[in-house]
C-alpha positions in Angstrom: 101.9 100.4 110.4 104.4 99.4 108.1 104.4 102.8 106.2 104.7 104.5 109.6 107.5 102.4 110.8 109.3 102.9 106.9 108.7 106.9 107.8 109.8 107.1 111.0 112.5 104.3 111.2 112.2 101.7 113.5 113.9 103.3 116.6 111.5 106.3 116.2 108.8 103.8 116.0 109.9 102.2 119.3 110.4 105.5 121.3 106.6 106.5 120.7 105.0 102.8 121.5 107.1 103.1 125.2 105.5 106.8 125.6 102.0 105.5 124.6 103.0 102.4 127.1 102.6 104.9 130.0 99.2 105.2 129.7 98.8 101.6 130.4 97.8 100.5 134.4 98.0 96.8 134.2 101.0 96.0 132.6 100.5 92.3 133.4 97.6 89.9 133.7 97.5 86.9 135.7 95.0 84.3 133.8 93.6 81.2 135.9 94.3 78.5 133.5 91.2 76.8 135.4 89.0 79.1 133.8 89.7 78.1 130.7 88.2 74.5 129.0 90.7 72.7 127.4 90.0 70.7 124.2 88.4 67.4 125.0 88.9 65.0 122.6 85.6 62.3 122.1 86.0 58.7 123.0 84.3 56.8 119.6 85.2 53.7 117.7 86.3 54.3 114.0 83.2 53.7 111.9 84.2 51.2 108.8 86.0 52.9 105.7 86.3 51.2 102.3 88.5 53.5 100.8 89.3 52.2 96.8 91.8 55.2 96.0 94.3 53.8 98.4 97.1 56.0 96.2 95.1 59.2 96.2 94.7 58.2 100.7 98.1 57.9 101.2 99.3 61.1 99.4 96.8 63.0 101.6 97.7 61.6 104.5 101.5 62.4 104.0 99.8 65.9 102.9 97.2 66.8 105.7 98.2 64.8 108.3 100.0 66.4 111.4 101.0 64.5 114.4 100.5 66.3 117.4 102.5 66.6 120.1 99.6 64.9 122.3 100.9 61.2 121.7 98.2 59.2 119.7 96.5 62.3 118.1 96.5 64.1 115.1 95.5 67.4 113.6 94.4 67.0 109.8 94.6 70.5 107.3 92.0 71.2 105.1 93.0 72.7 102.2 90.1 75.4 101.2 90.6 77.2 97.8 91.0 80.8 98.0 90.1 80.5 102.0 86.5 80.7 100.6 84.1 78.2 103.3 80.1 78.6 102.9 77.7 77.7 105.7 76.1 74.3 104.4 79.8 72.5 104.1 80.5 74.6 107.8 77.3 73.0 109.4 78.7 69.7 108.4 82.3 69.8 109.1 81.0 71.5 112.3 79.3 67.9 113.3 81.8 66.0 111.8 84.6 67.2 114.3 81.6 67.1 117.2 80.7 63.6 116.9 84.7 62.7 116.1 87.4 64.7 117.2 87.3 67.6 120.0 84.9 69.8 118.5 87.1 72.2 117.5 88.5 74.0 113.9 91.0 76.5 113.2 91.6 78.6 110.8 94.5 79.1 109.7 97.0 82.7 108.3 97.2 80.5 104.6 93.0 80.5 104.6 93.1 77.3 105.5 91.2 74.7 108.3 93.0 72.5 110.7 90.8 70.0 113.0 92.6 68.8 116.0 92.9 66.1 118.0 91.7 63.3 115.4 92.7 59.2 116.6 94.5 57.5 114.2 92.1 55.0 113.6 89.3 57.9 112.7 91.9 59.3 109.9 90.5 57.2 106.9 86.9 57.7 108.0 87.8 61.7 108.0 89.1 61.0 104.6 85.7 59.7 103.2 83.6 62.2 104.7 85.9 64.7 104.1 85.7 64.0 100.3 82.2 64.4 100.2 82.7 67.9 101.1 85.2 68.7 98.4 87.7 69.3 101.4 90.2 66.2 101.0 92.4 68.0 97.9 96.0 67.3 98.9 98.5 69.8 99.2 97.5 71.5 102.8 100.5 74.0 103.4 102.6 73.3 100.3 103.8 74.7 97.4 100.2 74.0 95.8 98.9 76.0 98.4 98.4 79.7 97.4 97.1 82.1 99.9 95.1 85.3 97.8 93.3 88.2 99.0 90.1 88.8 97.4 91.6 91.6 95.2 89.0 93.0 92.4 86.6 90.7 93.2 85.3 92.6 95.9 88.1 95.0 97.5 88.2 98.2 95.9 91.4 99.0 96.7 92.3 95.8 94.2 94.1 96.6 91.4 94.2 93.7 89.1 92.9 90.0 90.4 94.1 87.8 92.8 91.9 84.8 93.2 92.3 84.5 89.4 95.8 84.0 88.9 95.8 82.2 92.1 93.6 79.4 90.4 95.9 79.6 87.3 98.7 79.3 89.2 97.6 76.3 91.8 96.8 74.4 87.9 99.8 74.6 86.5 101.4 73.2 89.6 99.3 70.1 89.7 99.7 70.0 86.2 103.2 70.8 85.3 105.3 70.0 88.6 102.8 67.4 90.6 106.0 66.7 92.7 105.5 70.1 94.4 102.1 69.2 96.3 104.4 67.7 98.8 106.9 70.6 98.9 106.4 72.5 102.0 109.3 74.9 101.7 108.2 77.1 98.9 105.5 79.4 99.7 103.3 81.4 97.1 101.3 84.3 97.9 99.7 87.0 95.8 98.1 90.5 96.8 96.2 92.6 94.6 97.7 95.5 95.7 100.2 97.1 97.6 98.9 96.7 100.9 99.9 92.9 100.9 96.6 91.2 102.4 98.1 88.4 100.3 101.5 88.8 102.7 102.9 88.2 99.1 106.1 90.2 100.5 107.1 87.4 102.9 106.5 84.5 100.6 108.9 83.1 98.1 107.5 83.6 95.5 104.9 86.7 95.7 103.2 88.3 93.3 101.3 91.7 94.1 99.0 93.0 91.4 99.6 96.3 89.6 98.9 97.8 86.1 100.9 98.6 83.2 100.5 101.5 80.3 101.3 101.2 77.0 103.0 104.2 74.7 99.7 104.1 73.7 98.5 104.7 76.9 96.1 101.4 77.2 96.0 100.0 80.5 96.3 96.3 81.4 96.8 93.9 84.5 100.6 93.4 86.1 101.8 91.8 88.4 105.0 92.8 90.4 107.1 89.6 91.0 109.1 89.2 94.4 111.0 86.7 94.8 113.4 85.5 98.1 110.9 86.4 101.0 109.9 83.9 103.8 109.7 83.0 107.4 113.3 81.8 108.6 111.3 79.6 111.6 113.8 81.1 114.0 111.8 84.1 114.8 112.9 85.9 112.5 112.0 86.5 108.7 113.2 87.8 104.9 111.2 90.5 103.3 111.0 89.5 99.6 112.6 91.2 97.1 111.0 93.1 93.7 112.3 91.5 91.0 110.0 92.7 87.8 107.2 93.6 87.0 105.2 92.1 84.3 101.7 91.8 82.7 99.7 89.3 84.2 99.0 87.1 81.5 102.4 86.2 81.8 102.6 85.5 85.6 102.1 81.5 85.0 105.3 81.3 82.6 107.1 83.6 85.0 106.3 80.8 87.5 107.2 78.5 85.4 111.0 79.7 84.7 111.5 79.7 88.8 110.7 76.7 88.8 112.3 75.2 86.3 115.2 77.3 87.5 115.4 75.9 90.4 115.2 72.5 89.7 118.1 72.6 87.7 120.3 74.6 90.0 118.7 73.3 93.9 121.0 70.9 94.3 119.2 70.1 97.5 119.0 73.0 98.6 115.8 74.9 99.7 114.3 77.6 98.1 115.5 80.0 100.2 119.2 79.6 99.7 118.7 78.8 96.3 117.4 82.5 95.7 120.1 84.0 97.8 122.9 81.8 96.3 122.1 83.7 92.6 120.8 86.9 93.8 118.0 89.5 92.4 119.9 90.7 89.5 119.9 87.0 88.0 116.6 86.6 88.0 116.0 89.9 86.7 117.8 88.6 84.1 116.0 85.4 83.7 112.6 87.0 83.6 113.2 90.8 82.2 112.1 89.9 78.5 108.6 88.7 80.0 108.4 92.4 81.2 108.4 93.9 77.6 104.8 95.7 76.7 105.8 96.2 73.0 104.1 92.8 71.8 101.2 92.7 74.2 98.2 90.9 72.6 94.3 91.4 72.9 94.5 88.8 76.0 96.8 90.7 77.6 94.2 93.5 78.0 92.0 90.8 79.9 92.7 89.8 83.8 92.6 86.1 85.0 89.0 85.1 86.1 87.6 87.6 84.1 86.0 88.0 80.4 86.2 91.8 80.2 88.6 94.3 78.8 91.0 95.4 82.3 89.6 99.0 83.5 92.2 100.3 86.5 89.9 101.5 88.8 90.6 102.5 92.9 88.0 102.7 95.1 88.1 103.2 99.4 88.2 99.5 100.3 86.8 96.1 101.0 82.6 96.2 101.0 83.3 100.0 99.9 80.1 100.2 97.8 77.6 101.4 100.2 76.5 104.9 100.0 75.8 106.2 103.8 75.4 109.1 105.7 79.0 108.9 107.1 78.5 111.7 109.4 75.4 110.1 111.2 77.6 107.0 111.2 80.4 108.5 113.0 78.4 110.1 115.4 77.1 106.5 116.7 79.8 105.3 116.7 81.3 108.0 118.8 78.4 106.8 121.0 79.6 103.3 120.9 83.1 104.1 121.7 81.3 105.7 125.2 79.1 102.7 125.8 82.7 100.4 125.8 84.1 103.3 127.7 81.3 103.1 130.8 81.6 98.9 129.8 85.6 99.2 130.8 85.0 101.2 133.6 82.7 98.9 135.2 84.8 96.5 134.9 87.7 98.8 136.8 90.1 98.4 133.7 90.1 102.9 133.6 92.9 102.6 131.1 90.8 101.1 128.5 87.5 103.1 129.9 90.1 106.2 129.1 91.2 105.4 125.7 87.8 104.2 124.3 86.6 108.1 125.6 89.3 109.4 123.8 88.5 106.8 120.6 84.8 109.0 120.7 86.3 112.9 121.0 88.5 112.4 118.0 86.0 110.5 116.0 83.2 113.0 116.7 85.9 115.7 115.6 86.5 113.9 112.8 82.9 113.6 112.1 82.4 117.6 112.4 85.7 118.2 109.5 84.2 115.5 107.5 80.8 117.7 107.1 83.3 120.4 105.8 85.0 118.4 103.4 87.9 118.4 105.7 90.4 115.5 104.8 91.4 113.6 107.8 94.1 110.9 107.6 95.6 110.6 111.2 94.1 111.5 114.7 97.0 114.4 115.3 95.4 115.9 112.2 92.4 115.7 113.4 93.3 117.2 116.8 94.8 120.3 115.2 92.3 120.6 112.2 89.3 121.2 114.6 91.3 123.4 117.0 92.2 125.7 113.7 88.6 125.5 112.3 86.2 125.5 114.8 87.6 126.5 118.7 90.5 129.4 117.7 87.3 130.7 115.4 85.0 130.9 118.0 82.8 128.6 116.3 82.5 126.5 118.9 83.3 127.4 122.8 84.6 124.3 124.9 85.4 126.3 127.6 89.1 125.3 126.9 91.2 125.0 123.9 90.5 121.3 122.2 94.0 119.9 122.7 94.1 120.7 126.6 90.5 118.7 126.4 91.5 115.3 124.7 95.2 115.7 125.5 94.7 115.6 129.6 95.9 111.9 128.9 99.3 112.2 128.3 99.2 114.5 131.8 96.8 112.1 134.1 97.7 108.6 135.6 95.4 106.2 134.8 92.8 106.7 137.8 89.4 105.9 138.5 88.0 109.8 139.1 90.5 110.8 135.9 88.4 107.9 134.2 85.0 109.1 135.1 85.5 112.8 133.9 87.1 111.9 131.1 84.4 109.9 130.3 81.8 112.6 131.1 84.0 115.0 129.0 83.6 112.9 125.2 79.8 112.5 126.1 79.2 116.3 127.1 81.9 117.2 123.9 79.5 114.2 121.7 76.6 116.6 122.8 78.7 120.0 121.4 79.2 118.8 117.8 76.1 117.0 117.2 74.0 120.3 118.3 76.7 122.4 115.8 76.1 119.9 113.5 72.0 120.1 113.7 72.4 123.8 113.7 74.4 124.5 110.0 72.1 121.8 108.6 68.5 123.6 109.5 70.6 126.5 107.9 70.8 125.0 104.9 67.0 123.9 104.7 
């Protein structure tokens, strides 16, 4: 959405979301709060804790501990490296917060955990059994805290790693500037690519990952560092800017000269204003010689988490590596999309019933251009592709042209007879292509 909204401009943007609006019949919903359980916290007394780490306790409590609003309670954050939480510590935290809080989790946009509704007297006991699961690291929400996508460790679209210069990173602050695991005003957040999974373009300090080519024309890891982005907390936010881009070996010392930046020039001030206060160009200057690829090294040619020389390669997406028949694929679920059509017009919503219908003619188009090796990229294109290929060639008779077909809903109100025929209309145009389809395959044989 955000390339659509940089192509059209915002106002553009705005106009076609209140056309698309008509289409909607309920344009509010009352919801019986009655309906709805509310969180019920359990009534237990605090189990005894020895804790012997009473200075390692205390800096996770002023970490991960969040009063609520609810007087007496508290909501602790679990900190989970790289967001990545496996089923035997989940079956255990899961009784944990049944037998001693609300038995409820959360998860959070950083990849994190948050259990609500703990008593103060249960915190220390969470603590303990907490640390048995590896989840009591201090740090929840801070500067410590990096949210990563998976980049190349399992998204294809990755370009150089995420998770691996996340870890690097998270070191050196525990390492190098402990005093930052409480600082909850800077944000870190990396992408491995430009579609900002990470959200490394509102953080303020992102990095998003990229590659660089040498005169040589060797390829190794970058990473494109932004600087300045963040959520103001007012509603509104700051897009990050790009600062420079360098290899990623050399995104830790990078880090470093922010830092140690802006611990000589804060002043007190947050991160925020610090950044705006000196202004892109200076810390272009500050990190531009870090951006040189004349004196790249044999490391250099090797990404963080990873032993092997860097190969840029671009696939078509997270869990892309399964090999399908697409078309057959599509076709069901063209037939799902009618299933959760009927669903919605059982339950008398007929503008959802009418989209979903509308969701299943344009995928099964889609489905017949694919079998052509016919690029499709948006459903317009799609629209007018299989009118030009297969209905104003007589390939295929619909008895109409295919635009007056799928485009009778920007013409009909959102009724329940319109519903039903439109409804009849994907299934009966589901049972066109798939017989087209069957046909030029026994062709073939």
């Amino acid at each position: 959405m955000k390339f659509l909204i940089k192509d059209l401009g915002l106002d553009a943007f705005k106009a076609l979301v209140e056309a698309e609006q008509q289409a909607i019949e309920f344009k509010t919903v009352t919801i019986n709060e009655a309906n709805y359980t509310a969180s019920t916290p359990v009534i237990v007394q605090a189990p005894q804790v020895n804790i012997k780490n009473q200075k390692a306790f205390k800096l996770w409590q002023s970490t991960n501990v969040i009063p609520q609003k609810q007087t007496d309670y508290f909501a602790i954050g679990i900190k989970v490296l790289l967001g990545d939480f496996y089923t035997d510590k989940a079956r255990l935290l899961a009784d944990l917060v049944d037998n001693y809080a609300a038995g409820e989790i959360r998860l959070t946009l950083r990849q994190n955990i948050v259990i609500p509704f703990v008593k103060l007297d249960l915190i220390p006991f969470f603590y303990q059994e907490l640390k048995k699961l590896g989840f009591a690291d201090p740090g929840y929400n801070k500067a410590v805290d990096i949210t990563a996508c998976p980049g190349t460790d399992t998204c294809n679209l990755g370009i150089s790693s995420s998770t691996g210069i996340a870890q690097e990173l998270e070191r050196v602050i525990k390492t190098e500037y402990p005093q930052y695991l409480e600082n909850k005003d800077l944000v870190i957040k990396i992408s491995g690519c430009m579609n900002a999974c990470g959200q490394h373009n509102m953080a303020n300090i992102g990095f998003q990952g990229m590659s660089i080519r040498t005169k040589d024309k060797l390829v190794a890891p970058a990473l494109q560092v932004l600087l300045g982005g963040g959520n103001k907390g007012n509603g509104t936010a700051t897009f990050a800017d790009k600062v420079v881009k360098v290899p990623s070996r050399r995104g830790p010392e990078a880090l470093r000269r922010v830092l140690n930046d802006y611990e000589a020039n804060t002043n007190g001030k947050l991160f925020a204003a610090y950044y705006q206060e000196k202004g892109e160009k200076y810390f272009y200057d500050l990190l531009r010689d870090l951006s040189s690829i004349d004196n790249l090294t044999p490391e250099d040619f090797i990404d963080w988490g990873t032993k092997e020389t860097y190969i840029k390669a671009i696939g078509v997406g997270e869990c892309a590596g399964v090999v399908i028949d697409l078309i057959a694929t599509l076709f069901l679920e063209s037939e799902e999309k009618i299933e959760e059509a009927k669903a919605a017009f059982e339950n008398k919503v007929y503008s959802g019933a009418i989209y979903e219908a509308y969701r299943s003619m344009v995928n099964s188009a889609k489905a017949l251009l694919l079998s052509e090796n016919i690029s499709t990229n948006t459903q317009a294109g799609i629209i007018s592709q299989f009118e030009e290929l297969f209905v104003d060639t007589k390939k295929m008779d619909l008895g109409c042209s295919f635009s007056d077909l799928i485009y009778q809903i920007k013409e009909q109100p959102p009724t329940e007879d319109f519903a039903i025929n439109y409804i009849k209309s994907a299934e009966a145009f589901l049972t066109i292509v798939r017989e087209s389809r069957a046909q030029e395959m026994a062709k073939r044989i």
